[in-house]
Backbone bond lengths (Angstrom), bond angles and torsions (degrees), N, CA, C in turn:
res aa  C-N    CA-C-N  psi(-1)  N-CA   C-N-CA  omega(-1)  CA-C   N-CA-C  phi
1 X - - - 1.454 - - 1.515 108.81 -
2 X 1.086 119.37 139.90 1.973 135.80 164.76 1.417 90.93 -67.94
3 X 1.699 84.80 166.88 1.566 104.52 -172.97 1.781 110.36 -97.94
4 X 1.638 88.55 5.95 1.783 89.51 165.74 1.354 109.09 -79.88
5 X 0.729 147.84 12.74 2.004 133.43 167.57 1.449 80.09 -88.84
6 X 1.536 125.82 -72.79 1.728 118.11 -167.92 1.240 103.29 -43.34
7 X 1.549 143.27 -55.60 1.056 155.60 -143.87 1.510 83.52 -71.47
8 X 1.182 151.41 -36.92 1.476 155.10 -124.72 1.459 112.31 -120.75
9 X 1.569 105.83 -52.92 1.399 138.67 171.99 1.445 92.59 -58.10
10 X 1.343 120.07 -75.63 1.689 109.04 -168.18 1.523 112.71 -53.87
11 X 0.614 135.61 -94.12 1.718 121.95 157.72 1.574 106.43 45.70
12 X 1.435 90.25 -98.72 1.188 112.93 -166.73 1.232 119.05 -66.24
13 X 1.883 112.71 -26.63 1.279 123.89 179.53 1.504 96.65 -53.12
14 X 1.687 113.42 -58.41 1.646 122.77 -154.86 1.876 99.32 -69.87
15 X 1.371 124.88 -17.93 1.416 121.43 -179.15 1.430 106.09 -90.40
16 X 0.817 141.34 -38.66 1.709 149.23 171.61 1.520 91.35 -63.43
17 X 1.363 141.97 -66.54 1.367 132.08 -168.01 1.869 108.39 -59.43
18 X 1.547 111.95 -43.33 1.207 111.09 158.33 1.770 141.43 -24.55
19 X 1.411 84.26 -54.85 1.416 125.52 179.41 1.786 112.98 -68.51
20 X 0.891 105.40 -41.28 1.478 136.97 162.35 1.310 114.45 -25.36
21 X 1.822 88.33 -96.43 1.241 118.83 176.21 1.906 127.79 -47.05
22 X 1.788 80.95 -35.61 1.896 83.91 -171.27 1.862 91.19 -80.45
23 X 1.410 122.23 -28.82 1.675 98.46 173.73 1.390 112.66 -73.32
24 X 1.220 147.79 -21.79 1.565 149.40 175.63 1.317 88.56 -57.35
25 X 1.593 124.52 -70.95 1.460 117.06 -170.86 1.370 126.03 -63.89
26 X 1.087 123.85 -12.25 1.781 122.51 164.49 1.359 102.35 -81.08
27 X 1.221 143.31 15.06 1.302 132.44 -139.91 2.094 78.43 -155.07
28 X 1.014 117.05 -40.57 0.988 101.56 -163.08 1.564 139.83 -50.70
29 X 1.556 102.33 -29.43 1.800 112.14 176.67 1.638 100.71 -75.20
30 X 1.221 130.86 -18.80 1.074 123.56 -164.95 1.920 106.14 -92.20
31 X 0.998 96.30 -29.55 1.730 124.67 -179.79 2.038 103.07 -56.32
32 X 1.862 93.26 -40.49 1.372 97.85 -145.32 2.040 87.68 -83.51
33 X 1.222 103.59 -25.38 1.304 117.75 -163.83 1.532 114.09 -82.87
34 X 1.403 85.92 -19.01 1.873 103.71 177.31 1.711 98.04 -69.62
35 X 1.357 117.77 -36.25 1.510 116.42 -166.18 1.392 114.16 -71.24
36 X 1.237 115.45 -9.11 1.543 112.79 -163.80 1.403 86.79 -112.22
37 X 1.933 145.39 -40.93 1.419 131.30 -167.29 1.389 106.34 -145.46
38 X 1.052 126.53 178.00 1.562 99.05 -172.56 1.835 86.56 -120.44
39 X 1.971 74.53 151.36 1.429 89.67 -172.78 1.795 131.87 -41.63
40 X 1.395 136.57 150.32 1.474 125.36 167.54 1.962 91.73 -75.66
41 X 1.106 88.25 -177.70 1.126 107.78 -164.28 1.751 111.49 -64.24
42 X 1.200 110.81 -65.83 1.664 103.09 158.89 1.410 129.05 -31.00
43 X 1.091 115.57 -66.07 1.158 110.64 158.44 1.261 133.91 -17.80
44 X 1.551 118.47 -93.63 1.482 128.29 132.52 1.060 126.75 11.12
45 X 1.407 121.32 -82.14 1.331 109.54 160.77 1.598 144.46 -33.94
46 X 1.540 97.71 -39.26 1.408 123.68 -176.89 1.713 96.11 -59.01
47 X 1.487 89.19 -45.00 2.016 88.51 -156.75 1.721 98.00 -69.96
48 X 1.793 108.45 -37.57 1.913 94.91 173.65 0.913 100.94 -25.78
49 X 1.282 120.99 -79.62 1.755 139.45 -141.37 1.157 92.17 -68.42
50 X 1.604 159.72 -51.62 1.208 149.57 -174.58 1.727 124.56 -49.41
51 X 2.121 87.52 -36.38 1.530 92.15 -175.20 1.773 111.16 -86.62
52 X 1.870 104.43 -10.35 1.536 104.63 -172.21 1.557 80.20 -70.75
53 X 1.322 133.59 -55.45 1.134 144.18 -129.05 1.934 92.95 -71.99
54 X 0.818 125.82 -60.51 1.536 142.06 170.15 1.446 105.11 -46.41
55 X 1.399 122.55 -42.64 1.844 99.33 176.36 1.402 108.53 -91.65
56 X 1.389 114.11 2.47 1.437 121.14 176.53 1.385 110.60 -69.43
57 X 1.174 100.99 -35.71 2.003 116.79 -160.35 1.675 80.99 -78.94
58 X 1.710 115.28 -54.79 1.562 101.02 -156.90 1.652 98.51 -65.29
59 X 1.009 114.05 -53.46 1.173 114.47 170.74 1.757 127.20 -2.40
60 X 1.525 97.43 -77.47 1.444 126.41 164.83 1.424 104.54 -27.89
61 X 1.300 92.59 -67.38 1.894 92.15 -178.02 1.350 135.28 -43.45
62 X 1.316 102.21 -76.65 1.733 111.03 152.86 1.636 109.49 -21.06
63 X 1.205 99.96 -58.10 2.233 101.21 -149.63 2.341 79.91 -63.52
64 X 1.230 96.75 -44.66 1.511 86.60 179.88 1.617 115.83 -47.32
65 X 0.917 99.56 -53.45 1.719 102.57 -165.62 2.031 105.13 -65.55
66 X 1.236 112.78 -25.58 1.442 118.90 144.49 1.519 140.41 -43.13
67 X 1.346 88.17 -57.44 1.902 102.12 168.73 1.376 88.04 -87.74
68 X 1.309 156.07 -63.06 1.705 137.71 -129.72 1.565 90.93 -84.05
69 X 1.507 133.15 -65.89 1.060 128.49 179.84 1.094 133.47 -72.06
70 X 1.586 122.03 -59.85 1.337 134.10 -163.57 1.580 97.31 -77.25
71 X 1.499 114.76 -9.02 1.568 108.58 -166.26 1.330 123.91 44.41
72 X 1.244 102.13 31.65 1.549 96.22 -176.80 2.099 108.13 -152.68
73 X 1.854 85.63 95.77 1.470 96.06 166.74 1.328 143.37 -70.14
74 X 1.590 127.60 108.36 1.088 140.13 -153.28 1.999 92.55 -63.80
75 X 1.867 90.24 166.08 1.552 87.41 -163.76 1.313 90.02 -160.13
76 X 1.425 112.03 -174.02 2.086 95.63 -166.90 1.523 122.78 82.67
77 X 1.281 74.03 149.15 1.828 96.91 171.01 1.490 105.74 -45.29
78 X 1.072 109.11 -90.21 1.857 125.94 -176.83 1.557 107.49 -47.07
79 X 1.591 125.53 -5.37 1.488 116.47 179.66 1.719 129.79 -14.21
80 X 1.570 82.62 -51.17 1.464 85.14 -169.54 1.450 133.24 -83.50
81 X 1.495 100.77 -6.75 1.714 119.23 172.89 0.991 106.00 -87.63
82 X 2.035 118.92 -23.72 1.167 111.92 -177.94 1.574 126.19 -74.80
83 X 1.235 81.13 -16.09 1.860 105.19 -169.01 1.325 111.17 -82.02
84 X 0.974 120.22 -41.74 1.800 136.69 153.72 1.277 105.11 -34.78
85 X 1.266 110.29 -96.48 1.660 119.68 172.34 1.352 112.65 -34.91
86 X 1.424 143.45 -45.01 1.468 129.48 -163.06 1.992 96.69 -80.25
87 X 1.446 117.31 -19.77 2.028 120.78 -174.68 1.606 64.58 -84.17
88 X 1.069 169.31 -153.93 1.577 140.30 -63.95 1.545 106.04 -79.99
89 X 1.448 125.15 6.89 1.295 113.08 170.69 2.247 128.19 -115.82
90 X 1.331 103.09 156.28 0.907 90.07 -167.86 2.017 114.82 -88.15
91 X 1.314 107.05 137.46 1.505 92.85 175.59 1.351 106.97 -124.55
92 X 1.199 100.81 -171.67 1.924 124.00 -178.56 1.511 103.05 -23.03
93 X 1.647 99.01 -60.48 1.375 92.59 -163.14 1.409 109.26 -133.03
94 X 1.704 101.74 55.96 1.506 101.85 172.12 1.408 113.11 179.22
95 X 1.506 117.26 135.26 1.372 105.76 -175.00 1.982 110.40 -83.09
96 X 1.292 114.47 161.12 1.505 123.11 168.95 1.510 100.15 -9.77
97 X 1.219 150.68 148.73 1.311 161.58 -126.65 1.739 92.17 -170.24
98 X 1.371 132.82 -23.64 1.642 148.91 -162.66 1.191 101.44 -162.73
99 X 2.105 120.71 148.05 0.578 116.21 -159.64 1.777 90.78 -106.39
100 X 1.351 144.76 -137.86 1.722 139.87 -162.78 1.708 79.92 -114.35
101 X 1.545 110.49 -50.01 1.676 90.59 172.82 1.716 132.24 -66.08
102 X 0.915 92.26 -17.82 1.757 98.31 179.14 1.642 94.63 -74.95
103 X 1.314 131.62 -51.92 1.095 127.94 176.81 1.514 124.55 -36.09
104 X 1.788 91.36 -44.09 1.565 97.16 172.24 1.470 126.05 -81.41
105 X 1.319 111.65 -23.16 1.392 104.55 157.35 1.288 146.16 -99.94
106 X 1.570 96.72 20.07 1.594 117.24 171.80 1.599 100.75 -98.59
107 X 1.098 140.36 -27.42 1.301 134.68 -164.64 1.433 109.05 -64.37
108 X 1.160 121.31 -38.31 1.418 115.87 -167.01 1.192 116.18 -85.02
109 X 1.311 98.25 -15.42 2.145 109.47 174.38 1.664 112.04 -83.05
110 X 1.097 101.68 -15.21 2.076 123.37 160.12 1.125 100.19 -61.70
111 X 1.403 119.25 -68.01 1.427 126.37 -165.01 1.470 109.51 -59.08
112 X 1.166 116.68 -48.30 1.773 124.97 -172.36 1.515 93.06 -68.59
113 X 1.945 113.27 -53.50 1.417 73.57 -168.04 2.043 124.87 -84.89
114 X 1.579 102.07 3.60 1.630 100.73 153.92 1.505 124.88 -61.71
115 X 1.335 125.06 -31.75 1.670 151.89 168.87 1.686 83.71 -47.64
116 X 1.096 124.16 -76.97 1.824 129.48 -110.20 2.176 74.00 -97.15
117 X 1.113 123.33 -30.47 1.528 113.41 -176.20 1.207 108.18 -73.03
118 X 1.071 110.03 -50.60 1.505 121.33 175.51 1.209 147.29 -63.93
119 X 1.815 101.68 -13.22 1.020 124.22 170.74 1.702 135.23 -116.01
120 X 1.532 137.27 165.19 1.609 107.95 179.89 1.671 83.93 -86.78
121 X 1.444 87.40 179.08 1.576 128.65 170.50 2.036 106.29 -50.05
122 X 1.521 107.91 -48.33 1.436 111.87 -179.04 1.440 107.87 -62.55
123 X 1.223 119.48 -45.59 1.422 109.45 -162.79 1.714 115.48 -77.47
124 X 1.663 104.07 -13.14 1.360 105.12 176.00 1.478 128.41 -54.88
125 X 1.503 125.60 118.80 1.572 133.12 -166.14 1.811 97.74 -117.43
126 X 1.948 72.77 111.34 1.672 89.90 167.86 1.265 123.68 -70.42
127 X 1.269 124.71 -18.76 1.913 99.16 150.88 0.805 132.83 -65.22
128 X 1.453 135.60 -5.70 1.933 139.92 162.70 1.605 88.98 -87.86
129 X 1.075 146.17 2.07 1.599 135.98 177.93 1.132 111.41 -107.69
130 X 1.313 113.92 -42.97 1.793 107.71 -176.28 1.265 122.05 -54.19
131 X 1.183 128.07 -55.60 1.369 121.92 -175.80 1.218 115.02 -53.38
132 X 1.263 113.70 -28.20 1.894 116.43 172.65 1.373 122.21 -58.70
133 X 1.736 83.55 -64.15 1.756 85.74 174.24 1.035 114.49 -70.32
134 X 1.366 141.13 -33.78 1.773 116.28 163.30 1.004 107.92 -68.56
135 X 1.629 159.57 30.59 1.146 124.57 178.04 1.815 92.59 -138.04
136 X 1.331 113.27 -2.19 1.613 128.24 -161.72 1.557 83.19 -67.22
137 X 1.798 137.59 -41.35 1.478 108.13 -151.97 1.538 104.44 -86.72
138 X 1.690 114.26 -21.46 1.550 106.53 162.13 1.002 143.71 -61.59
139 X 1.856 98.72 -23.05 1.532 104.95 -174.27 1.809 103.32 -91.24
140 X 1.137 124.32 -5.67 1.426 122.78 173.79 1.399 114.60 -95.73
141 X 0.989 115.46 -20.28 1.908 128.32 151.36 1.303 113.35 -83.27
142 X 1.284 136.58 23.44 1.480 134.20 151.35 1.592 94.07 -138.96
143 X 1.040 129.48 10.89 1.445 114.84 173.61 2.010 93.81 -117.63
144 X 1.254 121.74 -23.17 1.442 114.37 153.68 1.878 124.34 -51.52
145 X 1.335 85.31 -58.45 1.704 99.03 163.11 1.725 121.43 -26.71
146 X 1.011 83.92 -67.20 1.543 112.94 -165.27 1.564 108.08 -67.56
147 X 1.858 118.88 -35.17 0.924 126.56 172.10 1.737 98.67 -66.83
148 X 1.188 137.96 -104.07 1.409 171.49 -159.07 1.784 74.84 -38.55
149 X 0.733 148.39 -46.57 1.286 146.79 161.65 1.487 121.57 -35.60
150 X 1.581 127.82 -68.74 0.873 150.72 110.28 1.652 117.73 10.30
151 X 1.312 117.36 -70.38 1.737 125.75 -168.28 1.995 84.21 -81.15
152 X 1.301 146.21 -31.82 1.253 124.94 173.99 1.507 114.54 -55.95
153 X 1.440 112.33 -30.01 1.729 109.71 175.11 1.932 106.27 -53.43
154 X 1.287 121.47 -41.65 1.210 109.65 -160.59 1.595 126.55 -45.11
155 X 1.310 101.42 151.30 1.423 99.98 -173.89 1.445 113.86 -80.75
156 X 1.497 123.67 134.96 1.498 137.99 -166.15 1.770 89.58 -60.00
157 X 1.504 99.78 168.00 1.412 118.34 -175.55 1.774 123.12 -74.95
158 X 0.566 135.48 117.03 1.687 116.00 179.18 1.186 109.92 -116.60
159 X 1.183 116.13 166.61 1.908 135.94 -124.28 1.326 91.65 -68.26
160 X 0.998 110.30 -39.37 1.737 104.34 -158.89 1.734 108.08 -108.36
161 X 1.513 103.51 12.48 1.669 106.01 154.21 1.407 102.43 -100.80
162 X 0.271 137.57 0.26 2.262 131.69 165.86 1.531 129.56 -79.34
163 X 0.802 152.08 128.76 1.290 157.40 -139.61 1.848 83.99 -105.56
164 X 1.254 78.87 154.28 2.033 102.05 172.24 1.089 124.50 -83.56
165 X 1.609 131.55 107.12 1.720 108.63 170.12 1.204 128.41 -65.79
């Protein structure tokens, strides 16, 4: 493989983490205010959709580094557990993408966001939410880590992957 799938993957890796970050920070006074009472219901709601919205982005990433590298887009029912599980493993042409703890603290943001599709807005219970949303801005600052970590493995460019000026 060329270093355009990496070349491709980072990209998108660094715009999805972008993307990320600027919803954590619109989110943030409301996040901080959640810690002291628990949200009314608007609120609440807001933060579902913040936390679907946040494993969506990580999400994104991973399923990229699937299609950009491994060339190979997951498919199926279970896709998305599968997709989880295959970023803690190593393949042909790529080391672990996540480390066994990131695994463990991505799983439950799977689960919420299988919960939050499946479910309305009323039935959502902010004690299965809190720990997420307080814990969503650490776990996207060790899942940045881990990425940019990760994108230093890539293999450098060679002569005849580079375009001509």
């Amino acid at each position: 493989m060329n270093s355009s799938g990496w070349d491709k993957f980072r990209e998108q890796a660094e715009t999805e983490l972008s993307q990320i970050r600027e919803l954590i920070g619109k989110f943030a006074e409301v996040i901080e205010r959640s810690k002291l009472s628990t949200p009314e219901f608007i609120e609440g709601a807001g933060l579902a959709g913040m936390l679907h919205s946040f494993y969506s982005g990580v999400e994104n990433v991973m399923e990229r580094a699937s299609i950009e590298i491994d060339e190979e887009p997951l498919k199926g029912e279970a896709w998305h557990k599968a997709l989880l599980k295959k970023m803690r493993e190593t393949t042909a042409k790529r080391s672990a993408v996540i480390s066994e703890g990131m695994l463990t603290r991505l799983t439950p943001y799977l689960a919420f966001r299988h919960y939050y599709r499946n479910s309305y807005a009323t039935t959502v219970r902010w004690e299965l939410m809190a720990p997420l949303v307080h814990n969503c801005s650490d776990v996207l600052f060790q899942f940045e880590k881990e990425i940019y970590l990760f994108l230093k493995q890539a293999p450098a460019p060679k002569p005849d992957d580079r375009t001509s000026s």
